[in-house]
TORKOL-4160 file (C-alpha; in steps of 0.2 Angstrom, whole numbers, padded with zeros to 4 digits, m for minus):
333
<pt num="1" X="0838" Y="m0216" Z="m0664"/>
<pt num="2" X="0826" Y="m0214" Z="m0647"/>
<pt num="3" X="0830" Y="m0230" Z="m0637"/>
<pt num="4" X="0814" Y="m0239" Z="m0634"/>
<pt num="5" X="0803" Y="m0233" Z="m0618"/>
<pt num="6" X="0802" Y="m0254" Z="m0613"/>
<pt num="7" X="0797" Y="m0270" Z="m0622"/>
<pt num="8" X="0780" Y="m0274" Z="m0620"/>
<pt num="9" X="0775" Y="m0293" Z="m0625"/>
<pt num="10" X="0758" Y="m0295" Z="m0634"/>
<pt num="11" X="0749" Y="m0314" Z="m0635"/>
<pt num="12" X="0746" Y="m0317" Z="m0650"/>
<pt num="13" X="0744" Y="m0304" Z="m0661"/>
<pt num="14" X="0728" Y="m0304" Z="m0670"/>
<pt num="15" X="0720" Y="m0293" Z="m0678"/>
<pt num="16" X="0718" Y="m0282" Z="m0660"/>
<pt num="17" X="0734" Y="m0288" Z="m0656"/>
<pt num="18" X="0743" Y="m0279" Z="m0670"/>
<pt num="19" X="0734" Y="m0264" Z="m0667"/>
<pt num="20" X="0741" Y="m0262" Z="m0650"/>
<pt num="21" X="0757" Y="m0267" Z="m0655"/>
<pt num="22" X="0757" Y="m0256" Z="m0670"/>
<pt num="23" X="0750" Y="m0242" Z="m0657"/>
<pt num="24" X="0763" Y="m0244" Z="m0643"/>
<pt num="25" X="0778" Y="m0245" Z="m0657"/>
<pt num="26" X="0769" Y="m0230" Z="m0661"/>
<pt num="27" X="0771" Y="m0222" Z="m0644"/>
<pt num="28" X="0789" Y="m0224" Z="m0643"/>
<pt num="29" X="0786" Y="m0242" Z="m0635"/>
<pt num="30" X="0796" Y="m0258" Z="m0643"/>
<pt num="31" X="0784" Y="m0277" Z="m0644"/>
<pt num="32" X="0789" Y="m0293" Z="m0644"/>
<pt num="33" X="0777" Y="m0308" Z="m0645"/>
<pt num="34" X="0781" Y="m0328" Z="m0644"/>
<pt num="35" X="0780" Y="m0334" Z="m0663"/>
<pt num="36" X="0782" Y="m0353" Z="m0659"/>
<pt num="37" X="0767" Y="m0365" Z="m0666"/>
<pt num="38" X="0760" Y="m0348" Z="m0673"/>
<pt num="39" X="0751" Y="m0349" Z="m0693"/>
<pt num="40" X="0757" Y="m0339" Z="m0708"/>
<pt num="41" X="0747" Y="m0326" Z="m0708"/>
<pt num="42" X="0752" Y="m0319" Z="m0690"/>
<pt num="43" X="0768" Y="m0321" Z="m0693"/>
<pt num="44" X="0765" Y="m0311" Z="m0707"/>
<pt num="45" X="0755" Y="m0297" Z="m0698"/>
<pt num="46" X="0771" Y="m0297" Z="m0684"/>
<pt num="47" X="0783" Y="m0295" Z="m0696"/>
<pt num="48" X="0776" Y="m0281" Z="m0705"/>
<pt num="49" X="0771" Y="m0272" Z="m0690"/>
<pt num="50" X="0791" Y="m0272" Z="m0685"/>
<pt num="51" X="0784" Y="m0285" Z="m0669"/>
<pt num="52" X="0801" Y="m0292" Z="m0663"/>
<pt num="53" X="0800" Y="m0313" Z="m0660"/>
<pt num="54" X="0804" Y="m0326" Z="m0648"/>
<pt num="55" X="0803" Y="m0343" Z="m0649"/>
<pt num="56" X="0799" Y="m0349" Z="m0632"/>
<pt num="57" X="0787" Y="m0341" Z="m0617"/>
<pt num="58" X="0802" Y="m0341" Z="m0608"/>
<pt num="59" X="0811" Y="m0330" Z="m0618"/>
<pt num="60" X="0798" Y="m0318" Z="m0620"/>
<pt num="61" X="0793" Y="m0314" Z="m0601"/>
<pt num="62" X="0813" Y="m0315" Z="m0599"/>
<pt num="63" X="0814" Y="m0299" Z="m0612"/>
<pt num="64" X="0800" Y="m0290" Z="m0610"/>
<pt num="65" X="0794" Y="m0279" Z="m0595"/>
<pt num="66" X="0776" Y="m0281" Z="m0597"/>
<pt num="67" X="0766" Y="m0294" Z="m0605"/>
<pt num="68" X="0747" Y="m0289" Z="m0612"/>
<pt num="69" X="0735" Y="m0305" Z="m0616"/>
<pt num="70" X="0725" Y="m0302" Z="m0630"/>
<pt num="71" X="0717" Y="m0321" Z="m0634"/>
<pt num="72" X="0700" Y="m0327" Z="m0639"/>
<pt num="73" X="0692" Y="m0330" Z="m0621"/>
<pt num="74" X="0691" Y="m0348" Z="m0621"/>
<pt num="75" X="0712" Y="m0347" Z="m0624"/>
<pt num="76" X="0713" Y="m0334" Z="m0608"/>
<pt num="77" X="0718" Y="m0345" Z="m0592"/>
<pt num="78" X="0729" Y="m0357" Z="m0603"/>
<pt num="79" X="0740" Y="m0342" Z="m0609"/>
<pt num="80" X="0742" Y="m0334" Z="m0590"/>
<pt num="81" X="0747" Y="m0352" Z="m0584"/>
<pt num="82" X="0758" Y="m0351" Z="m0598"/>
<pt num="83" X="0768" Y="m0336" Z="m0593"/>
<pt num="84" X="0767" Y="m0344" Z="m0576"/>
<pt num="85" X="0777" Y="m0357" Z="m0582"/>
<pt num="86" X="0787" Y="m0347" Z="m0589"/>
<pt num="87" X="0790" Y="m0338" Z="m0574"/>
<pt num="88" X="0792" Y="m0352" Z="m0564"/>
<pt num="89" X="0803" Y="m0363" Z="m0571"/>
<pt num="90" X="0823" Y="m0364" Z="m0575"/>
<pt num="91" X="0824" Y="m0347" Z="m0583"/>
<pt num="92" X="0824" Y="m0329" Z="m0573"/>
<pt num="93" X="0822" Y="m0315" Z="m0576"/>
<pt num="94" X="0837" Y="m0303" Z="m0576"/>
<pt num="95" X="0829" Y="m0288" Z="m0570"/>
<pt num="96" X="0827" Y="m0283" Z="m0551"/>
<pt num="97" X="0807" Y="m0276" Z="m0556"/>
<pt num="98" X="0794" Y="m0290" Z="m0556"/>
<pt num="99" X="0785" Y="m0295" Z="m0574"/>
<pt num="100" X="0767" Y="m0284" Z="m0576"/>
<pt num="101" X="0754" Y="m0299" Z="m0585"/>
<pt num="102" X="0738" Y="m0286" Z="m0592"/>
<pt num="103" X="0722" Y="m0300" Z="m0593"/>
<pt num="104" X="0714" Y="m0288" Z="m0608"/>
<pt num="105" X="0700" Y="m0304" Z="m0613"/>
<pt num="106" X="0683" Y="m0303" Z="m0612"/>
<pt num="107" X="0680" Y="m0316" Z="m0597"/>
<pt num="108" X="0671" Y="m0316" Z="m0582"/>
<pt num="109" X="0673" Y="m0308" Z="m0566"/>
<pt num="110" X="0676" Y="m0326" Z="m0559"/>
<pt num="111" X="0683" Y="m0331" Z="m0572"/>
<pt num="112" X="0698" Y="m0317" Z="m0572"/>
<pt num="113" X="0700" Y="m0321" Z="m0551"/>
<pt num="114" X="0703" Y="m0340" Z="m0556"/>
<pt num="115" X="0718" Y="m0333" Z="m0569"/>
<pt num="116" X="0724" Y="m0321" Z="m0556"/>
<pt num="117" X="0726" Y="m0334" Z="m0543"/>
<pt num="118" X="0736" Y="m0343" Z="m0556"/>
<pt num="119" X="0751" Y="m0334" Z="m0553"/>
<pt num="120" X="0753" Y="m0335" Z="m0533"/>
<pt num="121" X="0767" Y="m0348" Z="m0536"/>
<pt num="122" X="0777" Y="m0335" Z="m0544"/>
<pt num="123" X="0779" Y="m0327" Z="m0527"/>
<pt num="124" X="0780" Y="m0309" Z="m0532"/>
<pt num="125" X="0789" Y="m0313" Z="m0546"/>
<pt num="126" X="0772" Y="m0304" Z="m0556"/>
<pt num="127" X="0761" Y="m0291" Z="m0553"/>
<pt num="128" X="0743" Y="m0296" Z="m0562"/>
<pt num="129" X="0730" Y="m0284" Z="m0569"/>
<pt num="130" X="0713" Y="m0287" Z="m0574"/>
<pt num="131" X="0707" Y="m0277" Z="m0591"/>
<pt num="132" X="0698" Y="m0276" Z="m0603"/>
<pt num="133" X="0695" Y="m0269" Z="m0621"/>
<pt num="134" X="0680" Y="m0258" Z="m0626"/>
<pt num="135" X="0676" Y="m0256" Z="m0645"/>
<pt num="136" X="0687" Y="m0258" Z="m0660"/>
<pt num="137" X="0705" Y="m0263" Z="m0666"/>
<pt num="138" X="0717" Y="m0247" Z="m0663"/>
<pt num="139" X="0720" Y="m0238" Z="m0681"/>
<pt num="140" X="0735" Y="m0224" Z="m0689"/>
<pt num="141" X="0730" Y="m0209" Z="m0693"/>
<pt num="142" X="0725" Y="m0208" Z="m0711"/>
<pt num="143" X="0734" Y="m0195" Z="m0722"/>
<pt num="144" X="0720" Y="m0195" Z="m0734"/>
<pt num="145" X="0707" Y="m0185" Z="m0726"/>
<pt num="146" X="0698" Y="m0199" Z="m0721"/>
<pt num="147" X="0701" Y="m0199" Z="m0704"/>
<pt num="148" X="0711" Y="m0194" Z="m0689"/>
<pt num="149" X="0728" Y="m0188" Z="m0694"/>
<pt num="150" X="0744" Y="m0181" Z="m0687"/>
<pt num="151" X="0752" Y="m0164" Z="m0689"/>
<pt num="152" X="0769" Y="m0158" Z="m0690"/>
<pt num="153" X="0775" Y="m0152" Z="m0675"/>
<pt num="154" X="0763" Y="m0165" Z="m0664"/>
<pt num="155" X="0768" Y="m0179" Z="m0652"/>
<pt num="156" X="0774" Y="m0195" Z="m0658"/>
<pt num="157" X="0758" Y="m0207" Z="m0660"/>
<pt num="158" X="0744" Y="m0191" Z="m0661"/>
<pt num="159" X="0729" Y="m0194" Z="m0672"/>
<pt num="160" X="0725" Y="m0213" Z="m0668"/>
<pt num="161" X="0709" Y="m0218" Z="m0664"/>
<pt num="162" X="0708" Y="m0231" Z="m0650"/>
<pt num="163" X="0699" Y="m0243" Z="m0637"/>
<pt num="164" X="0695" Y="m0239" Z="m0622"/>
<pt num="165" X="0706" Y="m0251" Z="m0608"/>
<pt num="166" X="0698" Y="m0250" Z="m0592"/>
<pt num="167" X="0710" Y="m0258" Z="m0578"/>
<pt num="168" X="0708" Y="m0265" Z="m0561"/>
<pt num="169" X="0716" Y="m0272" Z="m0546"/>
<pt num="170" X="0728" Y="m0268" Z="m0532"/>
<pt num="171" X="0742" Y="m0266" Z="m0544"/>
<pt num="172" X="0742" Y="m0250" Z="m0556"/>
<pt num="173" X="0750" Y="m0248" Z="m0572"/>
<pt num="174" X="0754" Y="m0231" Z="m0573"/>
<pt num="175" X="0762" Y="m0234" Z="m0554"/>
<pt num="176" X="0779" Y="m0243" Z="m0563"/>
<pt num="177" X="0793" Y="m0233" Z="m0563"/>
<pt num="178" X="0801" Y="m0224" Z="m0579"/>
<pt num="179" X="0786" Y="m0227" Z="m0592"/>
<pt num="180" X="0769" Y="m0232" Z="m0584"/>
<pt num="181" X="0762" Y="m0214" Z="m0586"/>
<pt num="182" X="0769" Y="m0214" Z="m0602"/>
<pt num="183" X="0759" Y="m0234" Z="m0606"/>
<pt num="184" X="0744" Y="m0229" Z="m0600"/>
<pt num="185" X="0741" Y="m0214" Z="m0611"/>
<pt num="186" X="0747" Y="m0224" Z="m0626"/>
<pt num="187" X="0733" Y="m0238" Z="m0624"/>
<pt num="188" X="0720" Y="m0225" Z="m0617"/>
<pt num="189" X="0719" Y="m0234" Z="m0602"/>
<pt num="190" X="0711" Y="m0229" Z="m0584"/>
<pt num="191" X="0710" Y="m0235" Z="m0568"/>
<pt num="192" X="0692" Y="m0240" Z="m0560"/>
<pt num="193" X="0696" Y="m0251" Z="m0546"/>
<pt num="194" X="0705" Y="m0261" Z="m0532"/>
<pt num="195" X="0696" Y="m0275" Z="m0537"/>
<pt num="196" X="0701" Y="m0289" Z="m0550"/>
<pt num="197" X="0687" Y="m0291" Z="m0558"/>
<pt num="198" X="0680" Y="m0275" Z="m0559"/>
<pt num="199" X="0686" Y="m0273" Z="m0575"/>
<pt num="200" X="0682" Y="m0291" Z="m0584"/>
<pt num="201" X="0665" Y="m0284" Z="m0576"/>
<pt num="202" X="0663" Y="m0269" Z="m0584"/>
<pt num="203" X="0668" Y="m0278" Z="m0601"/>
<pt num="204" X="0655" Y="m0291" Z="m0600"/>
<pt num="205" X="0641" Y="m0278" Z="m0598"/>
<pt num="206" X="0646" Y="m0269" Z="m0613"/>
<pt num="207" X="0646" Y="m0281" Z="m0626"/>
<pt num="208" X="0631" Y="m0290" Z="m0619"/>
<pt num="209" X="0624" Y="m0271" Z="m0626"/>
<pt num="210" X="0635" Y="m0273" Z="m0643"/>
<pt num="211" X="0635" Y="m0291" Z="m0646"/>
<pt num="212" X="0618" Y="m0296" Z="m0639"/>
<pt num="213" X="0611" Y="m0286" Z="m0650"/>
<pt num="214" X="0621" Y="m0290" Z="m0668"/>
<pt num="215" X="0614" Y="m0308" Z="m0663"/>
<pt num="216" X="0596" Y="m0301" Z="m0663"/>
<pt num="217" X="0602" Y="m0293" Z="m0678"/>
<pt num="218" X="0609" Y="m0310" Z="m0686"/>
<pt num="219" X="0593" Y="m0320" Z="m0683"/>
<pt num="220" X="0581" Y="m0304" Z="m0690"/>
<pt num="221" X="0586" Y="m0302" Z="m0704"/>
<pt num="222" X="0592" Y="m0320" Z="m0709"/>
<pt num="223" X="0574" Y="m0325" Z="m0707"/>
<pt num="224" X="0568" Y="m0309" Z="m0714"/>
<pt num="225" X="0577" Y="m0315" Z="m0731"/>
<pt num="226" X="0570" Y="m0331" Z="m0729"/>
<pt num="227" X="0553" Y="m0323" Z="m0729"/>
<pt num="228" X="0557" Y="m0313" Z="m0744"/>
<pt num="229" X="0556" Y="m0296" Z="m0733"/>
<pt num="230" X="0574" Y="m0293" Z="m0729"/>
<pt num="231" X="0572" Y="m0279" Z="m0741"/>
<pt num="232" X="0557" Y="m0272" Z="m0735"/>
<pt num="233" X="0562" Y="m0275" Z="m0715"/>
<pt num="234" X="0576" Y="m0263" Z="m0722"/>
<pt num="235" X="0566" Y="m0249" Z="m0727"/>
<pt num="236" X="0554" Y="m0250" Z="m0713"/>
<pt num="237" X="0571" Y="m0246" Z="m0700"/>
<pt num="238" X="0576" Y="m0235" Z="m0710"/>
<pt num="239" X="0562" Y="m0224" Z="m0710"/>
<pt num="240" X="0559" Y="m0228" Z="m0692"/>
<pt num="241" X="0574" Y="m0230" Z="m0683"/>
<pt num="242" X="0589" Y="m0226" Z="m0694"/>
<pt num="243" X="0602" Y="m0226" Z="m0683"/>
<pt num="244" X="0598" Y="m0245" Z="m0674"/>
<pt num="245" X="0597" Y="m0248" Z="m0695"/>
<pt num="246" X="0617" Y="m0244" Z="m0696"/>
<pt num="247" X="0621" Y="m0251" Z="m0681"/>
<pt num="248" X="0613" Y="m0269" Z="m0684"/>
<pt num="249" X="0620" Y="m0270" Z="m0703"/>
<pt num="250" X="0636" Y="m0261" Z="m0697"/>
<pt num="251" X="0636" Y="m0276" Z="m0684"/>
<pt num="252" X="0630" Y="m0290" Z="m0692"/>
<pt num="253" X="0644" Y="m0287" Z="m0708"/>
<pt num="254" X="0659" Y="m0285" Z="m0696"/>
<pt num="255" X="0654" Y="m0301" Z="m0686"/>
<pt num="256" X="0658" Y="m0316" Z="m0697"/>
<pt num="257" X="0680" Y="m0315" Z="m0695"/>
<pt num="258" X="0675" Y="m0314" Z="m0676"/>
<pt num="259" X="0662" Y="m0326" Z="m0672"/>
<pt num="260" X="0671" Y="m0341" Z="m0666"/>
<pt num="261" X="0679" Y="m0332" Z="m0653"/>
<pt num="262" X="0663" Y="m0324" Z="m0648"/>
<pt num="263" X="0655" Y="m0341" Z="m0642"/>
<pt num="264" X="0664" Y="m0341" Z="m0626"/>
<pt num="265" X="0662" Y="m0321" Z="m0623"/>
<pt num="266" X="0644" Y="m0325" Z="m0626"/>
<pt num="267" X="0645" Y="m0340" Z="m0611"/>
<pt num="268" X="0655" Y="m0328" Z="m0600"/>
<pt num="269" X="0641" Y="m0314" Z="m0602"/>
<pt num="270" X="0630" Y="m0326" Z="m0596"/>
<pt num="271" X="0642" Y="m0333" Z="m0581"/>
<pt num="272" X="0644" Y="m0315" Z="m0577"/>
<pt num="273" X="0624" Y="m0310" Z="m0578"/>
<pt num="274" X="0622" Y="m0327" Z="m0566"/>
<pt num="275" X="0634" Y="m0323" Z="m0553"/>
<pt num="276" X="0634" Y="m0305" Z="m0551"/>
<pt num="277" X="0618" Y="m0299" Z="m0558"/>
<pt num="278" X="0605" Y="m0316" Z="m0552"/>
<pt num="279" X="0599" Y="m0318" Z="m0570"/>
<pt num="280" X="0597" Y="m0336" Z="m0578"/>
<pt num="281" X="0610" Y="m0339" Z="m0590"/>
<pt num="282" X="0599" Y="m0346" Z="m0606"/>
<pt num="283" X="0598" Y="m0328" Z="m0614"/>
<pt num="284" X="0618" Y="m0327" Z="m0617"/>
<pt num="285" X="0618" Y="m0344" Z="m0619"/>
<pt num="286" X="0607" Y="m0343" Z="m0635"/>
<pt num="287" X="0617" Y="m0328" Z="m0640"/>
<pt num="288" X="0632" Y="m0340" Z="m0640"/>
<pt num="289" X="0624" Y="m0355" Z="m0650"/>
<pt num="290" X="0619" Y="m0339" Z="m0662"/>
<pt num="291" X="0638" Y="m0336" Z="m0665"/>
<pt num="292" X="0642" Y="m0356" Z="m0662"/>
<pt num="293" X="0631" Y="m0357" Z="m0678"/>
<pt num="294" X="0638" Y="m0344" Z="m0690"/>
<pt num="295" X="0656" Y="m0352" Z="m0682"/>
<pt num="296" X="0654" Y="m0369" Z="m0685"/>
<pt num="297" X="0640" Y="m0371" Z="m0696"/>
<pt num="298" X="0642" Y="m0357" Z="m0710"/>
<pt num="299" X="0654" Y="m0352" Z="m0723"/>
<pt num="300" X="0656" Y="m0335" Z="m0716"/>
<pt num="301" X="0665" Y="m0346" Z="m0702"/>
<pt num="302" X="0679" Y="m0347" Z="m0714"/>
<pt num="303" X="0680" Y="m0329" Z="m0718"/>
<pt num="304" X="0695" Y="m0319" Z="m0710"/>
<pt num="305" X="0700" Y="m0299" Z="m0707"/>
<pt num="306" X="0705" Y="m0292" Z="m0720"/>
<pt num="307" X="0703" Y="m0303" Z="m0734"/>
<pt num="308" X="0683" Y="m0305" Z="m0734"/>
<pt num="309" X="0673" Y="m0315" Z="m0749"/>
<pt num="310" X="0657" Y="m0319" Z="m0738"/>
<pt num="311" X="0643" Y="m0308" Z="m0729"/>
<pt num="312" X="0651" Y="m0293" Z="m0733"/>
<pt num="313" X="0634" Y="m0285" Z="m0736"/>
<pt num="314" X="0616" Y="m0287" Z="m0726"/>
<pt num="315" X="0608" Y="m0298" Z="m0739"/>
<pt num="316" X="0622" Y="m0311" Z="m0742"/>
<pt num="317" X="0627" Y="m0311" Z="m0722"/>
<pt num="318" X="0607" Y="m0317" Z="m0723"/>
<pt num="319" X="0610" Y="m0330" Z="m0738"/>
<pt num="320" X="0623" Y="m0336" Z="m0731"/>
<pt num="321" X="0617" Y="m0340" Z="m0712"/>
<pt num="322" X="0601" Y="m0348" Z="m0720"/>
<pt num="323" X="0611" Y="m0358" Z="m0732"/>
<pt num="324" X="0621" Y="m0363" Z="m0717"/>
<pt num="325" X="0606" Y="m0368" Z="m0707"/>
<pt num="326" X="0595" Y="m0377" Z="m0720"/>
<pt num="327" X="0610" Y="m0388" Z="m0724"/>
<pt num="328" X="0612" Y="m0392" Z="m0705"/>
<pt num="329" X="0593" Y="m0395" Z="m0706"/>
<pt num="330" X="0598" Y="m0408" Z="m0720"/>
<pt num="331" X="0611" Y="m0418" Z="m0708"/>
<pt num="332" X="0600" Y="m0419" Z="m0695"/>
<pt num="333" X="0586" Y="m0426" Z="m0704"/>
């Protein structure tokens, strides 16, 4: 059996987290991840995606030889002061090459440079990378036609269809000795800039594009089937504008599982449209309370990847969201 190129750390392994981790193991990579205070179901996910796991941070950033943080962005600085901690504290690590941390949330520019500053009392001891993730959950190749799919005689890994990873800052991934070329290709990453930041940047434009407009979406056609013209609303965009139809029911369906986490992606678009663009924050802001509300106020906030009861269709996303609102209407009252 191949020994492993290196052991890469994944925090935590949701449902993008496994599908870099089951990527990289893929690629001839071997993942670990810190399981303590973790539900169930991830556990679950880890073990069945062959996820080696630690009980402590300290163990993991002691074992592993980079370390990717895949975290809702609200949970982003806590984690990197985590590691930094980890770093810092009784344990060493027993390698002479300093730990990689890969920042891969959807945070702000200023928001990434406040986490990078985080690790200046590790004294070299960590080499920190702003990144980000554009579009979907990493997926095998399918072997029933369906999709992507590897053929004898290919490399290790071939057929999988990934997200883009964007990276930035003075230190470069594919710059560490032994496997960082071999990394890089497996997470189709690239390189766009000195500059931390650059790359939380790049990742807060795009899903104000994505996002931003699954929220329009969200509060169309919810009030559209409180009308009672959902279905004709349907009809118009199809005949109209088809491909914005798919997108928006594509969109608003997939949401629900991801919606909690997207409040704070939401505030950070707007943090990010403020600071670097000069554009008043209430837009994203109202995108956020859009997502706050299927979150917090909405059954689909119960709903999780993979095992889906709620708005898995256009018209029952919309019951669903107006139930959710006229009941809130009811406390309020």
């Amino acid at each position: 059996m191949t020994a492993p190129l290196a052991k890469i750390g994944v925090i935590s392994i949701g449902d993008m987290g496994v599908g870099i981790a089951k990527l990289l193991i893929a690629h001839g990579f071997s993942v670990a991840t810190n399981c303590k205070g973790r539900s169930n179901d991830t556990l679950e996910r880890a073990k069945s995606a062959q996820v080696e796991l630690y009980e402590s941070d300290e163990r993991l950033a002691e074992a592993c030889d980079v370390i990717l943080s895949v975290v809702p962005p609200r949970d982003a600085q806590a984690t990197a002061q985590r590691i930094v901690d980890a770093v810092t504290g009784p344990f060493r690590r027993s390698g002479s090459e300093p730990l990689v941390f890969a920042d891969l949330n959807a945070v702000a520019p200023s928001t990434v440079r406040t986490i990078a500053r985080l690790f200046a009392p590790t004294r070299g001891q960590v080499h920190f990378i702003d990144g980000a993730i554009l579009g979907p959950s990493p997926q095998a190749p399918k072997s029933d036609g369906s999709g992507p799919s590897s053929s004898i005689g290919e490399e290790p890994g071939a057929g999988w269809t990934r997200p883009s990873i964007p990276l930035s800052g003075p230190y470069k991934l594919g710059s560490i000795p032994r496997y960082g070329p071999q990394l890089v290709a497996a997470l189709n990453a690239r390189y766009i800039s000195d500059e931390i930041g650059a790359a939380s940047g790049l990742k807060m434009c795009f899903a104000s594009m994505s996002k931003g407009f699954t929220s329009i979406a969200i509060q169309s056609f919810t009030t559209a089937q409180r009308l009672g013209v959902l279905g004709e609303l349907q009809d118009e965009l199809q005949g109209l504008f088809p491909a914005q139809l798919k997108a928006a029911e594509r969109g608003v369906v997939g949401m629900a599982p991801k919606a909690y986490r997207w409040v704070r992606e939401m505030e950070e678009i707007a943090l990010t449209f403020d600071e670097e663009g000069g554009f008043p924050q209430d837009m994203f802001r109202g995108v956020a309370d859009v997502y706050r509300i299927v979150a917090d106020d909405t059954v689909l906030g119960q709903e999780k990847v993979g095992k889906r009861k709620r708005g898995t269709d256009v018209k029952d996303m919309a019951t669903a969201v107006a139930e959710g609102l006229a009941n809130k209407r009811k406390k309020n009252d």
